[in-house]
Structure formats: C-alpha cells, structure tokens
Wavefront OBJ file of the C-alpha trace (Angstrom):
o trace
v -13.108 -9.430 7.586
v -10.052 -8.837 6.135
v -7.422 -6.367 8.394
v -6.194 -3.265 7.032
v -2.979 -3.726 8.686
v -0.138 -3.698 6.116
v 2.081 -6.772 6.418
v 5.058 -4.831 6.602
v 8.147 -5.528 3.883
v 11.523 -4.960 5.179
v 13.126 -2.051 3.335
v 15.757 -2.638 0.938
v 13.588 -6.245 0.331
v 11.574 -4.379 -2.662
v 11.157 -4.209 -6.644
v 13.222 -1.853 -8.218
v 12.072 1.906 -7.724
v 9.450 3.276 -10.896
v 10.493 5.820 -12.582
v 6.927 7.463 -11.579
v 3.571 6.820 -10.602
v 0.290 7.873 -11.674
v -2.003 9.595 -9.548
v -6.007 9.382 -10.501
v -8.871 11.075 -8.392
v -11.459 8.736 -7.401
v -15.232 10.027 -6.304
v -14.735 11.679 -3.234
v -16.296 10.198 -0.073
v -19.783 11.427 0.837
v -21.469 13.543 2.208
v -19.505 16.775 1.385
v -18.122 18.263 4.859
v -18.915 22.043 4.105
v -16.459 23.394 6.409
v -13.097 22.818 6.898
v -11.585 19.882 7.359
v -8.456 18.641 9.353
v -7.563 15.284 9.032
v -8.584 11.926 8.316
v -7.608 8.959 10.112
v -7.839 5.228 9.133
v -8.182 2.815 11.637
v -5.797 0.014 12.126
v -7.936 -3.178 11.328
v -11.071 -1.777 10.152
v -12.147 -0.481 6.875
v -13.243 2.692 8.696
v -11.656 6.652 8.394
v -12.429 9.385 11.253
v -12.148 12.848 9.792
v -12.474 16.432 11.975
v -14.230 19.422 10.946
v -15.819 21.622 12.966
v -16.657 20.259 16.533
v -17.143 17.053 14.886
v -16.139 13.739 13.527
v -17.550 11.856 10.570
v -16.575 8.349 10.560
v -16.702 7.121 6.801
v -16.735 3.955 5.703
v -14.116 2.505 3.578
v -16.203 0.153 1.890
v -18.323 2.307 0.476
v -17.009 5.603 0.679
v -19.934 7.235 2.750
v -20.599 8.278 6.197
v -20.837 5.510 8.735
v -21.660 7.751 11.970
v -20.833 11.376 13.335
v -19.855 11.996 16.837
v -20.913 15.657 17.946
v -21.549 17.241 21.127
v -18.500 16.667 23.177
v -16.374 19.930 22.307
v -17.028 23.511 22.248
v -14.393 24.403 19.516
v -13.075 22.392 16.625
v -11.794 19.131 16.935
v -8.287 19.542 15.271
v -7.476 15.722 15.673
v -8.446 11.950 16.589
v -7.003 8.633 16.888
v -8.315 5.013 17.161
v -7.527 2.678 20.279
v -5.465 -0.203 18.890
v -5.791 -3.712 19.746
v -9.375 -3.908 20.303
v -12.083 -6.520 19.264
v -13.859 -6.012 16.094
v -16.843 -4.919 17.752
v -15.200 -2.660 19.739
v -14.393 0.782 18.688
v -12.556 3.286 20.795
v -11.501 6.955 19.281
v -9.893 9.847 21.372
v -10.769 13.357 19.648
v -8.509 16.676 20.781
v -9.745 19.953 20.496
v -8.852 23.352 20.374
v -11.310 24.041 23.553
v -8.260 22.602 25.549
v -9.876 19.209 26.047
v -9.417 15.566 24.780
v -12.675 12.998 24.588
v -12.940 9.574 24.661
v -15.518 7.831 22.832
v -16.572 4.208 22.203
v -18.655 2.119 20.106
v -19.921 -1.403 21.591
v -22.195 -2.960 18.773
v -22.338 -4.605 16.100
v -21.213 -2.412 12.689
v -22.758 -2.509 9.353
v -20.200 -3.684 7.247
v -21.930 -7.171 6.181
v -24.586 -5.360 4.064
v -21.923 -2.741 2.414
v -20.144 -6.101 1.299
v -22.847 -7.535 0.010
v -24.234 -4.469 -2.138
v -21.174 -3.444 -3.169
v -21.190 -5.944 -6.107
v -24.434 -5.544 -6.867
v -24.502 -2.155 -8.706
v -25.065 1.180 -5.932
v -24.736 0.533 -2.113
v -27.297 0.515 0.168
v -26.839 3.291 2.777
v -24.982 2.371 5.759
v -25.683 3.565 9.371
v -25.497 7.376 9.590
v -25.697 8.334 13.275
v -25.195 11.647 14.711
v -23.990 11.410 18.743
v -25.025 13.902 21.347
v -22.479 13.860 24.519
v -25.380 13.304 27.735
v -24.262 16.233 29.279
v -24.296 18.334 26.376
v -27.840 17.397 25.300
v -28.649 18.073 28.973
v -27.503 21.721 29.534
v -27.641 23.174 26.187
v -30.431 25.184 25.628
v -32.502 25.036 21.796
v -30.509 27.820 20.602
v -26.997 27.048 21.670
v -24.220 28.139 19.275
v -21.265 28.843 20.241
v -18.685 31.905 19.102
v -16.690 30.966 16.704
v -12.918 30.788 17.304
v -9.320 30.876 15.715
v -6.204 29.443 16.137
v -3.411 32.033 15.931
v -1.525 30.114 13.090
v -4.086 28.775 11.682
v -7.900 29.919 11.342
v -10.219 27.707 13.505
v -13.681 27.213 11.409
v -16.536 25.787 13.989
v -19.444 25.617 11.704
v -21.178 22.596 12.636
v -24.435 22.440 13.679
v -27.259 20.063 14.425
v -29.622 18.734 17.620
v -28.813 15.147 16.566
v -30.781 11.606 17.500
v -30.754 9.698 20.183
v -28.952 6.798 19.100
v -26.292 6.097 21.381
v -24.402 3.443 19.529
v -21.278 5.716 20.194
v -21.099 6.548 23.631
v -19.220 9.911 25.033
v -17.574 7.989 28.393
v -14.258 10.790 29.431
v -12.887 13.911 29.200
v -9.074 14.521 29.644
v -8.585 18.210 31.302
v -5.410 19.846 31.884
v -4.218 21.805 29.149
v -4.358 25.440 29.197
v -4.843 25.906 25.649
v -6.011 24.569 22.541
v -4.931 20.944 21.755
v -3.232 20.082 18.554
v -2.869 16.065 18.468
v -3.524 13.064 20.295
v -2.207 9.993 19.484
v -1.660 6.194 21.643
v 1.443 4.609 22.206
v 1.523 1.294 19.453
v 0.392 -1.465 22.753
v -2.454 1.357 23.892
v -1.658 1.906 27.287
v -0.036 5.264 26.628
v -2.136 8.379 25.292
v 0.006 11.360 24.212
v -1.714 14.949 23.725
v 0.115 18.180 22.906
v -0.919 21.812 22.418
v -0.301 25.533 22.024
v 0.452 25.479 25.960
v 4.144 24.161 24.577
v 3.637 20.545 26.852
v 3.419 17.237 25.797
v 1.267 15.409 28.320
v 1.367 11.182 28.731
v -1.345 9.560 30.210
v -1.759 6.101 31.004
v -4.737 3.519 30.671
v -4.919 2.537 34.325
v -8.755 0.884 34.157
v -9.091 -2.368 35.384
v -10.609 -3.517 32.318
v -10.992 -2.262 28.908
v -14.360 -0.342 29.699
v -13.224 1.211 32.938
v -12.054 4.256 31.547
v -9.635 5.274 34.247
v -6.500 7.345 32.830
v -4.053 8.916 35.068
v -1.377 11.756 34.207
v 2.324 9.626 34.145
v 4.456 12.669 32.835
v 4.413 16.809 31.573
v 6.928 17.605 29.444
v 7.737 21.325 28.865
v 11.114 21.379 27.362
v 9.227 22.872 23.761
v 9.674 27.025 23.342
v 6.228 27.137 21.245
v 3.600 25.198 20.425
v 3.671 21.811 20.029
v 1.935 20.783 16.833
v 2.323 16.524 16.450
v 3.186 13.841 18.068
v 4.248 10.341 16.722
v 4.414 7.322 18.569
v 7.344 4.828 16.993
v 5.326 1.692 15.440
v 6.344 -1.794 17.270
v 8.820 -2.982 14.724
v 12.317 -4.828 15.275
v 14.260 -2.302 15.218
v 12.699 -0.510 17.719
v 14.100 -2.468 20.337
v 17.764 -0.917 19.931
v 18.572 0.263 23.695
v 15.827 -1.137 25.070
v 18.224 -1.775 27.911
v 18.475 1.804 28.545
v 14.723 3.196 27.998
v 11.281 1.303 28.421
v 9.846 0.422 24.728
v 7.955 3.039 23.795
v 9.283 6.279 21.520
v 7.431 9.772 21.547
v 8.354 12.587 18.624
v 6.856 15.654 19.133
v 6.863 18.754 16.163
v 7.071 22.208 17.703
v 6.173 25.925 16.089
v 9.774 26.574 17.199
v 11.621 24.667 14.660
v 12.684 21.475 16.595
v 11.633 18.268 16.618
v 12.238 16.427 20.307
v 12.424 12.522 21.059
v 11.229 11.159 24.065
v 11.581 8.125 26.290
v 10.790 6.317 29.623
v 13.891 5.502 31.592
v 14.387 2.611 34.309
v 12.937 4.637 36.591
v 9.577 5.156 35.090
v 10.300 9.086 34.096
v 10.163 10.526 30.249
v 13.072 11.905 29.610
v 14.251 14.114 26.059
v 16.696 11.874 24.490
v 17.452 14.042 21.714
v 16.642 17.173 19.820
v 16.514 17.603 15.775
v 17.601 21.233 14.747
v 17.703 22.288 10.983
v 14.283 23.200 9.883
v 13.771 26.970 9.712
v 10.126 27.034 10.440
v 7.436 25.809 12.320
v 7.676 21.563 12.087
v 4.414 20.751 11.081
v 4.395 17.325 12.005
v 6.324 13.706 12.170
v 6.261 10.187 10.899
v 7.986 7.185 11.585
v 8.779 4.966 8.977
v 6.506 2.484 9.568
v 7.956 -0.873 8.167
v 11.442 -2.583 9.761
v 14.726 -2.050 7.822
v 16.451 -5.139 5.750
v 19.429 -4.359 8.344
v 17.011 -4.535 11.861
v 17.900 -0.910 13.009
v 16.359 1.892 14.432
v 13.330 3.326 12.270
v 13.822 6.352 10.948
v 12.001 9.703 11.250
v 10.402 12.066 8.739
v 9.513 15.811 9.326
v 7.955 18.308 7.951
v 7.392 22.059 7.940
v 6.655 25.593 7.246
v 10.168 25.793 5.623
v 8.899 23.748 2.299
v 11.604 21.105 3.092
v 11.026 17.575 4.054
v 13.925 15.781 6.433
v 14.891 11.999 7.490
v 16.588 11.481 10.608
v 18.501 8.620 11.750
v 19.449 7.552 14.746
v 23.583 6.878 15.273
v 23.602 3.907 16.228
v 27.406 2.646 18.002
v 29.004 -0.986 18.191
v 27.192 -1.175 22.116
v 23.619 -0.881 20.402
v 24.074 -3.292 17.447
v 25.735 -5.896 20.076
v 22.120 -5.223 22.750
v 20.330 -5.880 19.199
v 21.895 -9.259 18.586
v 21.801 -10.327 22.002
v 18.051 -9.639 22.304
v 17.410 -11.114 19.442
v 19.192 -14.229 20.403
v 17.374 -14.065 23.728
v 13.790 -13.483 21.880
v 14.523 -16.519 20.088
v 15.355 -18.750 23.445
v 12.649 -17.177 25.926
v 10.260 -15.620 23.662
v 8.433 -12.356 23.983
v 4.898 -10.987 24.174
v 2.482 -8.697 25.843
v 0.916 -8.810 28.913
v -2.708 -9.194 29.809
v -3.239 -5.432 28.809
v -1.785 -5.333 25.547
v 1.769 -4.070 26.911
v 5.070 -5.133 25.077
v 7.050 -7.820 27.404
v 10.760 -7.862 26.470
v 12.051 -11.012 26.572
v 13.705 -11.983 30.178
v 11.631 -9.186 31.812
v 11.343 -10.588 35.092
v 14.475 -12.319 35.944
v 17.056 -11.476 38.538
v 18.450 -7.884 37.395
v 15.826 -6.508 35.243
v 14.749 -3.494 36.445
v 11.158 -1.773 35.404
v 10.920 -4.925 32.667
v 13.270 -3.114 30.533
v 15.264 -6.378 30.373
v 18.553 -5.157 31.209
v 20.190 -5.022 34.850
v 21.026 -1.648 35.838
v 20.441 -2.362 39.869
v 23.817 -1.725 42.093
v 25.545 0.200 38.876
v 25.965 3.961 40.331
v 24.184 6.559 37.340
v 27.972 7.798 36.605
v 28.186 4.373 35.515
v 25.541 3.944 33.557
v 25.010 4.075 29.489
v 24.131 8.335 28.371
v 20.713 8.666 28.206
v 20.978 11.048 25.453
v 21.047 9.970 21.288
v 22.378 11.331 18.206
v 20.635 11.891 15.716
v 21.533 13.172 12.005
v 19.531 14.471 8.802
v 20.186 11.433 6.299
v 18.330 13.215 3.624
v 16.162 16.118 2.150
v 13.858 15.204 -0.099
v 13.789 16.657 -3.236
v 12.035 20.453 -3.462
v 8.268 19.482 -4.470
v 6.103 22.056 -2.524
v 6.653 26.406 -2.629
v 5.017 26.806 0.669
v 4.477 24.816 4.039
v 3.991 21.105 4.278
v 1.286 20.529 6.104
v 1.514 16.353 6.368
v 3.397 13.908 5.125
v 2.309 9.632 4.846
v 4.994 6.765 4.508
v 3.740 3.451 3.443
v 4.400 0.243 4.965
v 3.865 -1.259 2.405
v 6.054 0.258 -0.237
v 8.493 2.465 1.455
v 6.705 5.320 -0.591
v 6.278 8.756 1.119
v 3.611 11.133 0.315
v 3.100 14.851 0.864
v 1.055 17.972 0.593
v 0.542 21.085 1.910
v -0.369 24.860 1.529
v 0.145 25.069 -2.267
v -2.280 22.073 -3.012
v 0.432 20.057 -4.328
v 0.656 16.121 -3.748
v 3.722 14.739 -4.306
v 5.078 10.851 -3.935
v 8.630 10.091 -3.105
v 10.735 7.426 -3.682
v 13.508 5.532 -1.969
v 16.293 4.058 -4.204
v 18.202 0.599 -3.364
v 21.144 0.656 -0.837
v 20.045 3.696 0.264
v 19.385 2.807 4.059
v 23.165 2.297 5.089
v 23.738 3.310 8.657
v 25.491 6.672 8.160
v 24.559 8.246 5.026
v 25.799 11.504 3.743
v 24.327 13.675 5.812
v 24.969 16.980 3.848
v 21.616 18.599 4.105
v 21.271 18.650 0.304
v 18.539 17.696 -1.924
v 19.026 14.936 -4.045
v 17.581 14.926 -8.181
v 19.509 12.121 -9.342
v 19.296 8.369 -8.179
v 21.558 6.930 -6.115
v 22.000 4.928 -2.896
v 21.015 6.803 -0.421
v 18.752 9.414 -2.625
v 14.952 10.377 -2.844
v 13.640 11.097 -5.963
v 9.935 12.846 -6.984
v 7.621 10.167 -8.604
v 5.367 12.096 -9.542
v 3.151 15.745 -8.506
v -0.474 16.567 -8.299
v -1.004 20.654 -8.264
v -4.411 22.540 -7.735
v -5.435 18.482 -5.497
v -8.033 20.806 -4.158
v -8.486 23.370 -6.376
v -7.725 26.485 -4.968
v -8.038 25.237 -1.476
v -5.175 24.456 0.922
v -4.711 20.384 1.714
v -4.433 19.930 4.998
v -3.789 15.948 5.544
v -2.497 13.168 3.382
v -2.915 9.417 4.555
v -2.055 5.827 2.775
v -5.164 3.613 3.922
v -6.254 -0.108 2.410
v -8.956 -0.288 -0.288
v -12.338 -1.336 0.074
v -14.435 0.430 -2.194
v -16.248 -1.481 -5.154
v -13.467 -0.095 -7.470
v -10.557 -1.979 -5.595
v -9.542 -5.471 -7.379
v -7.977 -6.688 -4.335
v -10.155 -6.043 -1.346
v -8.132 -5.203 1.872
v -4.409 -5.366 0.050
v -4.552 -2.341 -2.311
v -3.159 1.063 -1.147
v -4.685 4.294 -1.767
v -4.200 7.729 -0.474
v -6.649 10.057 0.977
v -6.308 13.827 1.064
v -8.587 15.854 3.250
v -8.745 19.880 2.027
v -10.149 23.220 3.329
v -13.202 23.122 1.705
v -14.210 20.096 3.644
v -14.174 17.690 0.712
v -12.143 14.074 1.564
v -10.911 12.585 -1.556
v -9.529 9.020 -2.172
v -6.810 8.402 -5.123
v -5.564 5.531 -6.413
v -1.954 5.195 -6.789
v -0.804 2.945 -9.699
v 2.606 2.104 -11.129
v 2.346 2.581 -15.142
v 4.677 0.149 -16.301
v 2.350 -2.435 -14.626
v -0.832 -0.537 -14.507
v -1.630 -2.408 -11.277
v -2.847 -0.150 -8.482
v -0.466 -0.689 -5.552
l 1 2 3 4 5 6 7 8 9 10 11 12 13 14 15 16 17 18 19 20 21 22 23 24 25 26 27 28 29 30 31 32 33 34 35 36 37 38 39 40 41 42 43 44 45 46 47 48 49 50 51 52 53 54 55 56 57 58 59 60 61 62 63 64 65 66 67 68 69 70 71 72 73 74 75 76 77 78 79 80 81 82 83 84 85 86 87 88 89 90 91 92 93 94 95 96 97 98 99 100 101 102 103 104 105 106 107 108 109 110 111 112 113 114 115 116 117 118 119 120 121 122 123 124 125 126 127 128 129 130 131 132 133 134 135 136 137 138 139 140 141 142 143 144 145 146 147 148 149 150 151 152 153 154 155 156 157 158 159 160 161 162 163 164 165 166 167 168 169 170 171 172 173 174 175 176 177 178 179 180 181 182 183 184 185 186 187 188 189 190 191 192 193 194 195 196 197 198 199 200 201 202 203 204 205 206 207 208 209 210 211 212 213 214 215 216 217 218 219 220 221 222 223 224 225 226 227 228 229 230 231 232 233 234 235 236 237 238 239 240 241 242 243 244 245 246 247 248 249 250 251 252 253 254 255 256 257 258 259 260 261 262 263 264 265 266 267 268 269 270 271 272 273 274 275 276 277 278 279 280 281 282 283 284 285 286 287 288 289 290 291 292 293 294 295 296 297 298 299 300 301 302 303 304 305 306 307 308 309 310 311 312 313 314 315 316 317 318 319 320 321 322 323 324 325 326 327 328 329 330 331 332 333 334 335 336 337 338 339 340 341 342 343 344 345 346 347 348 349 350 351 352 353 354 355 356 357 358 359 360 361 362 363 364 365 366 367 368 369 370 371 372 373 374 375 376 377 378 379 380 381 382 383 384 385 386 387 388 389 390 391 392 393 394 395 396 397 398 399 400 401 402 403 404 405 406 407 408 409 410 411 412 413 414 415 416 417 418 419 420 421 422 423 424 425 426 427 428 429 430 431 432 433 434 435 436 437 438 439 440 441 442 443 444 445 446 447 448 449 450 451 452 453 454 455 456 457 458 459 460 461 462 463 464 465 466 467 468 469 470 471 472 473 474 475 476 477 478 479 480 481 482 483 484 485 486 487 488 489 490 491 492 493 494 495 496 497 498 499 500 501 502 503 504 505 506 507 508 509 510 511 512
C-alpha cells in the first residue's frame, strides 16, 4: 500500500509561489458526528484519520471517506485529543487518546484491516462498507451498570460536550491495554516524540509530563514517568514534537535529539530539551503573543540551507508567528562536522526505533549525544539556553482566535482556521528562509523574500459553527487522480461534521 508519508522537498527547492489557490468542499466523511468535534488526526503511513468527539474516537477511512472503527469506553469525559504510534508494522495500530477526565489511554489494533476491499470497490461505482466497530474498554463494560451516563462537563475556556452514547459489540479488534494517571486536571494533548519512545501529555494542571516506552517489546506496554515540567503559569494547551529532519541535529552536542514545544493559556510558547545528563530542561521561551497560544507546528520539511526547523504559533490574539532559532558560527561548524561524520560512520536507530547519532558510542560521548562533554567542568560548557526570534507574522486573515494551524511537507503551504470559520492558506515566497530575517513583528501584504502572503480564504467553512482543527493529509478517496501523492486538507467543526477539501492551484488546475 502506498505510505502517506510526504517525501519531504527542501524549502527554497520549489516552483514559484501562485498567486492563489482554490479551495473546493468535497462530501464530507461519514457518518455525521452529532456532537462536537475536536480534531482529526491522520496517521503517518496509513490511509486512516482518528477524530474526538465526545468520549470517543471514530477512526475514518481515507479511502473511502467513512468510518473504519470507534473506540469508546475508556474515558469518562471528552477525549480532547489522540495521536498514532509511529514506526509500527502495517498491521499494527497503536493510538494514545487524552482526555479531559485527567487521563491518557492507550489502545491497539493487531489484525488485519480492511483496506483491500475499499480499493477494490472504489473503482467500481459506490464502496462497499468497511468495518465499523464500536470498542468497549473490559473494565468499563464490567462495572458500568445498563443505565450509566455520566454528567456532562466543561472546560473553563472552552465548553466540554460529552454526548456520546452507546453499549457497543464485542468485537475486540481494538484492544484498551493502559491508562496513564497523574494529572490533576483535564488533559489537553498528547503527542510521541518522531522515533516513539517518548510520549508527551499536557493539561490545565500547567505541566508537561514525558513518559518513556520502557516495554521490553512492542506489546509490553510498560511506560515510566522520565520528567514534570512546571515552568508554564496556565494551562498548557499543545505540544509539538520537532519532526526528524536534518536540521534538527544543530547542537545535538549539547541536548539529546529530541525537541518538545509546548503552547500555554499564558501567552508563551516554551522549548524543551534533554541534556547530557538525561534531564529536560527549558531552552527557551517565545514572548509576543497577547493571548492564550492555541497551539504549535513545526515546519515539517528540511530547509535548502540544513538549519534548524522553524516554529509556527498560534493564538487567541488572531495573529499567526514563525520563530527561528539564532543559530551562531559554533552551531553551523557542529552541523558540518556531523554531517561529515554521518557520511564516514553512518547513522541509524537502535533496535527500538531510537535515533543513533553518528559516533554515539566512542570514547567521549556521553548519553549518545555524540559529543564529549566528560572532564569539562559545567562553567565550561556550551549555554544550555537558545535564542529565538519572530521571523514573521503572517498576514491578518482571521478576526478572532486561531484555533489550529497545518504546514505541508510537501509544499511549504500553511493552513489555518479558527473561531470565525475562516480557512485561510499561506504562502512562502523565494529567498525568504535566510538565517536572520527582519524580525520586526509586522505583517507582510506584499511579496518579497522573506514575506507570507494570503492565497486564498474560505469564510462561513462551517457555516455558522466554530472550526476547531485543520490538517493536510494524502488522498485516497475515489476522487483523487493520484492515489497516495495528492494533498488535501481536512477541517473538523463544532457541529461534529469532518470535511475534506481539495486544494488546487488554478493556473494548472492540478490538485496538489
């Protein structure tokens, strides 16, 4: 089966920028969700999307744009998130859903899936139905009684619908296998580290908690708590987990690979790391947003010059930000010297899917950062801390909060909506990626290196309903003329619908 991973194109490597794009609704996926709905979430190789509502998640199929299964059961209040386990066999599905009942649920899937037959009738005028399973956790089938139904709750800052109801089947292709306690309130996102072994949470407690995949094997579901981070003043709303590109590697010397943002209700944005000594430390804090940051993303596809991805946020404030990291001569020297060293010894991952840098292991490296900090007193040693700048605000597209933001891998196009049921698609001119930018915290309308421009708005996506999540995801639908390649966005709403659009460039009417 073809993956859904984009092949990513280094920036500054594509087609010159349209002047717009042209958005058009497709059917929206079925069945309608009735309630509200939070997000949707593609997997990573698998033409499959996992979208809350309620105390459940309906797993669609991309394919043919219907329900695949529904995991229920396992929370008492709304699931407000989910994300897919990477780097697992085909056949193997793994999804982690956080809830505003202050808990986080692992789930798996060991079985074959039904995608043959929703390839085969998708050609062959309507699709057959695919599998449509609803999952009972054992022990809440167990102690429930017939007439269980819990009160519904709220989230302060946003209203909490738990409508969902239902006794469910037996079928236990998904299995409910762990429950992750230790927040004190209601859980806002979940999200694992690009090799897996990592699982951030975060929630209206203000902490960010890191927990590690310590099972022997992939089915012994054994995580342990590696790190609590409290330094938010609210609560924490998103986290983002930097994708494993090349330039994430800068000062990999310094910090272990992996790179944590976190979005908080009290206007910051904070970037984490693991330093030699195995402890997650706050590298850096982003200040300018005056209102609650709604959420991150990293740009997901490595830059034509090999440095440090950069960082979108939004937030209540209507404004959308890139950050960049500042990067000195010390860092771009590391860079060539790894890469010169990746070249002679090679990386790659260990036996459970962890990132190896290249020389781990050899006389000096310390916690297989690569880079010998043994016998150097900490006075001595490289800050810990970075500095990071606003590059850009994108242009003003939205009149009240943005909710979620997507960046393509694929074409360096960002995506947003929010409270007004706007969507709006950004682009990226040439040149503009140079390592210091201007910095000046103004919005840009006119092209120009280092300048976003609007490519086009969708108002009323929703109707009169609030959008709550935007996602790029791979085609797979009967419509798509290249299976697997071509992009599309899905927007999820308040009134529970989940709608696909395709995204095409007019001067080529291709979809991208």
């Amino acid at each position: 089966m073809p993956s859904t991973d984009a092949t990513p194109v280094p920036a500054g490597d594509n087609p010159p920028l349209p002047l717009a794009v042209q958005l058009t609704a497709l059917p929206p996926f079925k069945p309608d969700l009735y309630e509200r709905a939070w997000s949707s979430i593609p997997h990573p190789t698998l033409p499959l999307l996992a979208t809350t509502h309620g105390k459940t998640v309906t797993v669609f199929s991309l394919s043919t744009l219907s329900a695949h299964s529904t995991l229920t059961g396992g929370h008492s209040r709304s699931v407000r998130s989910a994300c897919w386990k990477p780097n697992l066999p085909p056949h193997q599905l793994c999804l982690v859903t956080a809830s505003f009942d202050a808990t986080a649920a692992l789930w798996r899937w060991d079985g074959e899936l039904p995608f043959a037959a929703a390839a085969a009738s998708s050609t062959d005028g309507p699709a057959e139905p695919t599998l449509e399973t609803e999952v009972i956790s054992p022990s809440a089938r167990a102690s429930r009684p017939s007439s269980f139904d819990p009160d519904p709750d709220s989230d302060t800052d946003r209203a909490d619908d738990t409508n969902n109801s239902g006794d469910g089947s037996n079928n236990k292709d998904w299995e409910f296998t762990l429950v992750l306690e230790g927040h004190d309130s209601e859980i806002k996102s979940a999200v694992f580290s690009p090799s897996g072994a990592h699982l951030a949470t975060c929630s209206r407690d203000q902490s960010v908690w890191i927990w590690e995949d310590i099972g022997a094997s992939e089915h012994d579901d054994e995580w342990e708590t590696v790190a609590v981070l409290t330094e938010h003043e609210g609560d924490v709303k998103s986290l983002a987990w930097c994708p494993d590109v090349p330039g994430r590697s800068v000062r990999r010397g310094v910090y272990g690979p992996d790179v944590l943002a976190s979005a908080s209700y009290d206007s910051t944005v904070r970037i984490w790391r693991e330093d030699a000594d195995g402890d997650w430390v706050c590298v850096a804090v982003l200040e300018g947003h005056e209102g609650t940051v709604w959420g991150v993303q990293w740009e997901p596809r490595p830059r034509s010059d090999s440095r440090f991805p950069r960082l979108v946020t939004y937030s209540a404030d209507g404004t959308i930000r890139v950050w960049t990291l500042r990067q000195d001569e010390d860092d771009e020297e590391e860079e060539k010297e790894e890469k010169e060293e990746n070249e002679e010894d090679g990386d790659g991952e260990d036996g459970r899917g962890n990132r190896r840098a290249a020389g781990a292991g050899r006389a000096g490296a310390v916690g297989g950062f690569g880079f010998g900090l043994g016998g150097i007193p900490n006075t001595m040693r490289r800050s810990l801390r970075e500095e990071w700048y606003c590059s850009a605000i994108l242009p003003a597209a939205h009149t009240r909060d943005v909710y979620s933001v997507t960046w393509s891998a694929t074409t360096g196009l960002v995506a947003s909506t929010g409270g007004d049921g706007v969507i709006a698609i950004y682009g990226e001119d040439d040149g503009a990626q140079g390592p210091d930018g201007d910095g000046d915290g103004k919005a840009k309308s006119e092209p120009g290196p280092g300048q976003w421009r609007v490519l086009t708005t969708i108002k009323n996506a929703h109707g009169p309903y609030e959008v709550n999540h935007i996602t790029w995801c791979r085609r797979y639908d009967p419509g798509a003329e290249r299976k697997g390649e071509e992009e599309m966005l899905v927007t999820t709403g308040d009134e529970g619908l989940v709608r696909p659009w395709q995204v095409t460039i007019p001067t080529t009417s291709t979809p991208i």
